[in-house]
N, C-alpha and C positions, 0 to 999 in steps of 0.2 A: 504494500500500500504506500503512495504516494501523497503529497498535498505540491498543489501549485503554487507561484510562488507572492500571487494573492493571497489565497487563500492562508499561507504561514504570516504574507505581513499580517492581516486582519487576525491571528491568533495570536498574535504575539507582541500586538499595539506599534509593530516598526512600520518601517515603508519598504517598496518592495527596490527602491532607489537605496538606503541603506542594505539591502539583501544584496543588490549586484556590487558594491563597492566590496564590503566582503566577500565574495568572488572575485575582483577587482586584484583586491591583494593578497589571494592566497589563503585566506580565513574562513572561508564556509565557499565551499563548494557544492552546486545542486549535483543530485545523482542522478539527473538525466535528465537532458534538452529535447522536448517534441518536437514535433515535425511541422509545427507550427511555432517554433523556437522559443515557448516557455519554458519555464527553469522549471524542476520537482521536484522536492526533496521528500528522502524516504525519511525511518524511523532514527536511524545513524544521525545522517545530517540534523535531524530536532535536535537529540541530545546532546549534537557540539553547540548548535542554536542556543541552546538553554544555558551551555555552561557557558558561552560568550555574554550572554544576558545579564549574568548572574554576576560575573566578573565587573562587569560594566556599571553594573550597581554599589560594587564597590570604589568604583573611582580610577579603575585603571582604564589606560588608553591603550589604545587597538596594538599597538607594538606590543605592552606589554602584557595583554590578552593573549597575543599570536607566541610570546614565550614562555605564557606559565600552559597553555595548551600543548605543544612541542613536548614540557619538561614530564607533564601529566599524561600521558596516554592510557592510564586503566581510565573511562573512566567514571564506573559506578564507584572506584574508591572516592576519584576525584568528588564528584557529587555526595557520595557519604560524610564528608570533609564541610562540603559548604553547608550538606545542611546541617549540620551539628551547632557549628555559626549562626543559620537564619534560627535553629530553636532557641541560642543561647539570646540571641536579639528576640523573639517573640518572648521570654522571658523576659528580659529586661524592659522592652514594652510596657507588659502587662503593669512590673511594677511601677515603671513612671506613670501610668495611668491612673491605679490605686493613690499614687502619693497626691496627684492632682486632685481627683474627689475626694481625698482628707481634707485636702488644702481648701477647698471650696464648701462643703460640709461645715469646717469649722470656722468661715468667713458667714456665714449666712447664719449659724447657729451663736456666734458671738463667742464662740471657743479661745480655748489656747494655741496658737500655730506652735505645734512643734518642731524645731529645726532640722534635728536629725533625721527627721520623717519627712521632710519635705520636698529630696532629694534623690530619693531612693529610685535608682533607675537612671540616674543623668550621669553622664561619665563626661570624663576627665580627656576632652579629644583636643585641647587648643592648641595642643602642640603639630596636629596632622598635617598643613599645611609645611610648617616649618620641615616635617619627618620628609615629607614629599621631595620636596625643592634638595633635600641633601643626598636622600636614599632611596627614591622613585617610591611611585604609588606601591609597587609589589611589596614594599617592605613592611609598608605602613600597614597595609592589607595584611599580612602576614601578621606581626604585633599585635595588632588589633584585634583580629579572630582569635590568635592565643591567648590574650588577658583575655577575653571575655569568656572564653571557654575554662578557665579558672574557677567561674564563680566565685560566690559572696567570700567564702574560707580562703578559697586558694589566694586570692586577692590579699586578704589580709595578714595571711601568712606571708605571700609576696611583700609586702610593706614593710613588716616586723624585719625579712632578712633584710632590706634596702638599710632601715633607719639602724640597722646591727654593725651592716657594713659601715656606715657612714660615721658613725659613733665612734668605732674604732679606729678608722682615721685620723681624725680629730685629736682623740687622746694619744695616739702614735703623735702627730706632727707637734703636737702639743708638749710631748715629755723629750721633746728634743733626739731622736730618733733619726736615723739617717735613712736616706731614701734609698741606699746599699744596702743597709743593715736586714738581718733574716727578720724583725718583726716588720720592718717597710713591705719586707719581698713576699713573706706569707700574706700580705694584705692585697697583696696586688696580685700577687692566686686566688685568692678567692674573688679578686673584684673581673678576673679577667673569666674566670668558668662563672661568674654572673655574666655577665656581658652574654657569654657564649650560650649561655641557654633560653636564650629568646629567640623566637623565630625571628625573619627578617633582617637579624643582624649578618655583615657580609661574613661569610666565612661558616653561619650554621650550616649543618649540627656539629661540623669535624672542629669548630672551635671559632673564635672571632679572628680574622685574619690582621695580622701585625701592622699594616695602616690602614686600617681602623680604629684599633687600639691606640697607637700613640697619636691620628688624630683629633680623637674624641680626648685625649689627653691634654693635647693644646687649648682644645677647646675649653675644659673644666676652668682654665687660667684666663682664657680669652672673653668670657662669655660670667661676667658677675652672676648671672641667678646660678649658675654651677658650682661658682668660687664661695658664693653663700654658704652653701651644702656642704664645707671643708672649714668653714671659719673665716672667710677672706680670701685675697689674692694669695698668702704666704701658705695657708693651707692649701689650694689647689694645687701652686706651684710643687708641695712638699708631693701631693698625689701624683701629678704628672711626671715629676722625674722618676719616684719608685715602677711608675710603669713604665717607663723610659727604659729605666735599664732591666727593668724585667721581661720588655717586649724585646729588646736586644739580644738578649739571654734565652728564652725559651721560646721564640715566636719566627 
């Protein structure tokens, strides 16, 4: 069974001048031209359709659609993957919605707005733009589906190592501590298989690739809301060189 290439635009809300552009460059191909020179795509072509769809929703552009497709060829895994993502967002949904009817419930009832309640469901994305412009949509896409496939725990447990990490920094660059010294170098192990186990970062899963590393090192010094996170400019600096010579050293 086939569909023509009307009838998939009208199923699929596109046009059927988007459908031939993707044929155009190589990204969806019809499985057979009539004799009357319409395109028709069988059940194969839907399923790349969809997963281009779906991609496209998340924000990448057609290049980078045509290379997470290429890298993906199972792909009902592939598909198993996003939806695990649109459940964990049909989740998250639900709850920004609930928080909204508290929020108006207790505006109209003359309530207490409670704060912590008021948020539940809105995530932490301002940095997306900025993630894009450095590390392309895939990456951001990638990160993105991982935290939120965390849920509420994994999240918070995420947090708890970050501020663990971060702590012990501090008190390293703080006790006067050299950024050669094995307490600098154990910190900058741990910060670099943090690093390394987020999706999206260059170099996952086999590890964060070594400039990466000491870019994002420059940065923590270059970039105050990072050097915050360390105590000042003198803390980040003290971070960026232990990863300095630690990326020199094992990277």
């Amino acid at each position: 069974m086939d569909w023509s290439i009307q009838e998939v635009a009208r199923l699929t809300g596109t046009t059927s001048r988007a459908l031939r552009h993707y044929a155009a460059i190589g990204l969806l191909e019809p499985s057979r031209i009539g004799h009357n020179g319409y395109r028709y795509y069988d059940e194969e072509s839907l399923v790349r359709l969809q997963r281009i769809l779906l991609l496209r929703e998340l924000g990448l552009g057609l290049p980078a659609v045509a290379e997470v497709l290429e890298n993906q060829k199972d792909q009902t895994a592939a598909l198993r993957t996003h939806l695990a993502w649109l459940r964990q967002e049909q989740e998250r949904l639900a709850r920004q919605a609930l928080a909204v009817e508290s929020t108006i419930q207790q505006l109209e009832g003359g309530g207490q707005l409670m704060a912590q309640d008021m948020f539940d469901g809105f995530d932490h994305t301002q940095y997306k733009d900025e993630v894009e412009s450095r590390w392309g949509s895939q990456a951001y896409a990638d990160s993105d589906a991982w935290w939120r496939g965390l849920g509420t725990e994994g999240q918070k447990e995420w947090k708890e190592r970050i501020a663990r990490l971060t702590a012990d920094w501090r008190a390293a660059a703080e006790s006067g501590a050299a950024p050669e010294s094995d307490t600098a170098q154990a910190l900058a192990a741990r910060h670099v298989e943090w690093l390394g186990s987020i999706p999206g970062t260059p170099g996952y899963p086999d590890g964060p690739a070594k400039a990466y590393v000491l870019g994002l090192a420059e940065m923590y010094v270059a970039d105050e809301r990072f050097a915050a996170n360390y105590g000042g400019p003198a803390g980040a600096a003290f971070v960026r060189d232990a990863l300095r010579a630690y990326g020199e050293r094992e990277l």
